[in-house]
TORKEMAR-235160 format. One record per residue: residue number from 1; residue in three letters; x, y, z of N, C-alpha, C, O, CB in turn. Coordinates in steps of 0.2 Angstrom, whole numbers, plus 5000, padded with zeros to 4 digits. Glycine has a CB too. Layout:
// residues N
R / NUM / ALA / X / Y / Z / X / Y / Z / X / Y / Z / X / Y / Z / X / Y / Z
...
***
This chain:
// residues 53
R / 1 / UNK / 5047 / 4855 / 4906 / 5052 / 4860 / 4906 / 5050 / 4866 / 4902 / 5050 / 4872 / 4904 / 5058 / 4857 / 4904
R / 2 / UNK / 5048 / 4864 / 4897 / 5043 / 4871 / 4891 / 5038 / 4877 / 4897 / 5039 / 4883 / 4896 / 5034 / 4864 / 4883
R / 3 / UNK / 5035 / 4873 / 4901 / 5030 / 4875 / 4904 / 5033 / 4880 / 4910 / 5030 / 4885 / 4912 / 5026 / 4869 / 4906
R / 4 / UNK / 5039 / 4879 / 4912 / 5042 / 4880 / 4917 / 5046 / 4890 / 4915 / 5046 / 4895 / 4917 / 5049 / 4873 / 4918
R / 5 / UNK / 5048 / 4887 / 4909 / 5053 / 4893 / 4904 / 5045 / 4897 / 4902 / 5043 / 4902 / 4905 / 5059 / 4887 / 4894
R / 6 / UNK / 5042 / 4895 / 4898 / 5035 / 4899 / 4897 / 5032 / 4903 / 4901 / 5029 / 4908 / 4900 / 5030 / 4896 / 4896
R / 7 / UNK / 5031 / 4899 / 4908 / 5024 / 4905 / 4912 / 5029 / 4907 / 4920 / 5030 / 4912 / 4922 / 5013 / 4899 / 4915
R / 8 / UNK / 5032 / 4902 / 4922 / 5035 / 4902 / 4926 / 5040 / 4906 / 4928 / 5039 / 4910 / 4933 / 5036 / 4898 / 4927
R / 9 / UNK / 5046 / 4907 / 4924 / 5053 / 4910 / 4926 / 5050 / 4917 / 4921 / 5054 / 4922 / 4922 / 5062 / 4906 / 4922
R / 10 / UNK / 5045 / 4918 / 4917 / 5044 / 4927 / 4916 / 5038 / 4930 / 4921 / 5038 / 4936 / 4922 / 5041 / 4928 / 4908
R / 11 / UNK / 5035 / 4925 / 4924 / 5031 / 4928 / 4931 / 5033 / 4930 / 4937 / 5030 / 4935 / 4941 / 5028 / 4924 / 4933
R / 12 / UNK / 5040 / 4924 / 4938 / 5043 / 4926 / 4942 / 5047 / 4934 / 4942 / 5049 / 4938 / 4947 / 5047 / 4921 / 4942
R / 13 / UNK / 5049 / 4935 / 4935 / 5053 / 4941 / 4934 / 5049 / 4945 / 4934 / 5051 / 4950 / 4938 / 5058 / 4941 / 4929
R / 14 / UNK / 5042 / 4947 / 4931 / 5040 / 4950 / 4934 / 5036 / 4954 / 4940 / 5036 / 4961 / 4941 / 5040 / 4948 / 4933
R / 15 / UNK / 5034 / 4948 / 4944 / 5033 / 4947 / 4951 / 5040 / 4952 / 4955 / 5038 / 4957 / 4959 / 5033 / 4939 / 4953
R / 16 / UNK / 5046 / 4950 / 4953 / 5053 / 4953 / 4958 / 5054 / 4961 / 4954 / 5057 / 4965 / 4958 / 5061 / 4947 / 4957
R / 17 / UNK / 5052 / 4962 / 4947 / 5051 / 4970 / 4945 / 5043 / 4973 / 4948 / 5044 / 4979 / 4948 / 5051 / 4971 / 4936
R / 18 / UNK / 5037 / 4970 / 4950 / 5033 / 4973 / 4952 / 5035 / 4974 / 4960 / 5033 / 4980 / 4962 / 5027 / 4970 / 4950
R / 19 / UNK / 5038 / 4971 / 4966 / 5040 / 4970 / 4971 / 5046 / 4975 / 4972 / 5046 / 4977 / 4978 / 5042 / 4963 / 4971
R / 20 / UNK / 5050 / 4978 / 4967 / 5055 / 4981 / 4968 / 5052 / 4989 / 4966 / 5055 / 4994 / 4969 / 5060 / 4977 / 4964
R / 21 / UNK / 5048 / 4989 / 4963 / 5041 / 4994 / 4959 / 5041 / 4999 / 4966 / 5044 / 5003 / 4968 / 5033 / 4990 / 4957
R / 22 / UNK / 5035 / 4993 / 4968 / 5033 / 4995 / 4973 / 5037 / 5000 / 4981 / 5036 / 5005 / 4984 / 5031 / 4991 / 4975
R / 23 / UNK / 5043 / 4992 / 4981 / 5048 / 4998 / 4986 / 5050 / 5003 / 4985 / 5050 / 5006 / 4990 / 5054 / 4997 / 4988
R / 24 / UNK / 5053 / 5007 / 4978 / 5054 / 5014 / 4979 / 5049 / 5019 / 4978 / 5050 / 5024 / 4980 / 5059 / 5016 / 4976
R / 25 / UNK / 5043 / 5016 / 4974 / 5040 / 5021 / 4974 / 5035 / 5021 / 4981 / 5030 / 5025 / 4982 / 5038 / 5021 / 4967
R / 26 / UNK / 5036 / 5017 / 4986 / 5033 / 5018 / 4993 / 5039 / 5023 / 4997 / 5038 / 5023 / 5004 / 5032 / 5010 / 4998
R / 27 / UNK / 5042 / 5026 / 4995 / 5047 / 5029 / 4999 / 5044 / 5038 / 4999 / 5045 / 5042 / 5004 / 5055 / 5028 / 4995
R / 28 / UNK / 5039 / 5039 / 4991 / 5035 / 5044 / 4992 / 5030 / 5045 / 4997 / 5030 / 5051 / 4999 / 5032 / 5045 / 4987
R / 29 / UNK / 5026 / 5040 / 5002 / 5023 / 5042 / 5007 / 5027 / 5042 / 5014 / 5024 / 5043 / 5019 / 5017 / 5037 / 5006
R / 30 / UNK / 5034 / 5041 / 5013 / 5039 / 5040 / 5020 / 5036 / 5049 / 5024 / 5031 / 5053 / 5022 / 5053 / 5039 / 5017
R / 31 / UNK / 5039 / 5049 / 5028 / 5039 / 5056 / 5030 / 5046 / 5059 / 5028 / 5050 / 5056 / 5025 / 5038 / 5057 / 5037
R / 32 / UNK / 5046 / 5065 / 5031 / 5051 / 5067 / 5027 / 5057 / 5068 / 5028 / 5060 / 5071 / 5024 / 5050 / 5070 / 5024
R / 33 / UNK / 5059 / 5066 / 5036 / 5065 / 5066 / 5038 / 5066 / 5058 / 5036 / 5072 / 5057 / 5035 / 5065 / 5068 / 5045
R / 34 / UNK / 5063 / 5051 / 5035 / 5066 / 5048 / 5031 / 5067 / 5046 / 5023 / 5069 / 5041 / 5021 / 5065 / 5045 / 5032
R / 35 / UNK / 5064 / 5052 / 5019 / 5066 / 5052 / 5012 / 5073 / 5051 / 5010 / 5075 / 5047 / 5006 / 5066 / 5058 / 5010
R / 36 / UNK / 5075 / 5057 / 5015 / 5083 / 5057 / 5016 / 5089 / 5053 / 5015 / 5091 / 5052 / 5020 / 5083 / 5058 / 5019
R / 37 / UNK / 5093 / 5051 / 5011 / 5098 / 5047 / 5012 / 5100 / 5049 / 5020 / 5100 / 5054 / 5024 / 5105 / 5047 / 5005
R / 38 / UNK / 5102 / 5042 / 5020 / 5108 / 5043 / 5029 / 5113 / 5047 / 5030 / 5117 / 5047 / 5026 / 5113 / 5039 / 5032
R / 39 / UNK / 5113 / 5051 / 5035 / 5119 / 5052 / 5034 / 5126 / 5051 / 5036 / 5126 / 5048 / 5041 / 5118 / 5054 / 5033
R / 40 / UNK / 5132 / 5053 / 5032 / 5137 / 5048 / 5033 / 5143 / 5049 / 5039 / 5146 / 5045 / 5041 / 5140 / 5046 / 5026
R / 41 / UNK / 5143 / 5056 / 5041 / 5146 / 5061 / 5044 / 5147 / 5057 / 5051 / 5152 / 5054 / 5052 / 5142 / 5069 / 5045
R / 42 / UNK / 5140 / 5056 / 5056 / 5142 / 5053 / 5059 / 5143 / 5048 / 5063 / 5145 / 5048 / 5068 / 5141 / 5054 / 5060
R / 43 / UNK / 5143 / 5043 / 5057 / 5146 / 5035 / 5057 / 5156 / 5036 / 5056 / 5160 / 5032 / 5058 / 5141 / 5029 / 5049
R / 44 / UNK / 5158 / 5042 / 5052 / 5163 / 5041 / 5050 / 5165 / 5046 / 5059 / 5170 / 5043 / 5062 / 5164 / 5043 / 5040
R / 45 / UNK / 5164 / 5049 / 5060 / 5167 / 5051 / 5066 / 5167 / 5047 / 5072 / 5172 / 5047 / 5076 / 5163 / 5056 / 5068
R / 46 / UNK / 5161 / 5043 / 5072 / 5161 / 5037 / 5079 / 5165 / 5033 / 5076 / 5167 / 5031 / 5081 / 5153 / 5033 / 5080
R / 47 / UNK / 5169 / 5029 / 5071 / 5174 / 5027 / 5070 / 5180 / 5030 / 5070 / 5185 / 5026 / 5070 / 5173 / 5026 / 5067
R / 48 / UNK / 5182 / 5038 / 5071 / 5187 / 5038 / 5072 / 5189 / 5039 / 5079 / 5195 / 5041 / 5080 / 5189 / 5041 / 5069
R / 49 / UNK / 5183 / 5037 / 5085 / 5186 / 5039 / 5091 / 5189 / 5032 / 5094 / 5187 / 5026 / 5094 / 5181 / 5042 / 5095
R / 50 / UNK / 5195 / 5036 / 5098 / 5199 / 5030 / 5102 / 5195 / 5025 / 5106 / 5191 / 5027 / 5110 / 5205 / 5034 / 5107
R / 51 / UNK / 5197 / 5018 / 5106 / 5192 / 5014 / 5112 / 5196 / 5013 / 5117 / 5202 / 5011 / 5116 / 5190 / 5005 / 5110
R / 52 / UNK / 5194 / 5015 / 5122 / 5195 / 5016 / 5127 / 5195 / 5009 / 5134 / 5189 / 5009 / 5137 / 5192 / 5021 / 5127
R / 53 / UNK / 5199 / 5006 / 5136 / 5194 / 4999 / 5139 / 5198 / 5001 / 5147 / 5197 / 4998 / 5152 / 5197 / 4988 / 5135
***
C-alpha cells in the first residue's frame, strides 16, 4: 500500500497535470478561427424559434 501512495498516486497526478498541460497549450497551434470561444448568439436564437410539426 506504502508503494501505491509513494510512486503511483503522485505519477498519476502528475501524468493528468502534464495531459491537461498539453491540451491548452495545443490550442496555440489551432488556427485561428478555432482559438475562438463559441459562439453563443446563435445557439440562443435556434432555441427561441417556434417548432413547428
Amino acid at each position: 500500500m506504502s508503494i501505491i501512495r509513494s510512486y503511483i498516486i503522485p505519477l498519476l497526478i502528475v501524468l493528468i497535470f502534464g495531459v491537461a498541460l498539453l491540451a491548452v497549450s495545443s490550442r496555440i497551434f489551432l488556427p485561428d478561427d478555432m482559438v475562438s470561444p463559441a459562439p453563443i448568439e446563435d445557439s440562443i436564437e435556434s432555441n427561441n424559434q417556434p417548432i413547428t410539426n
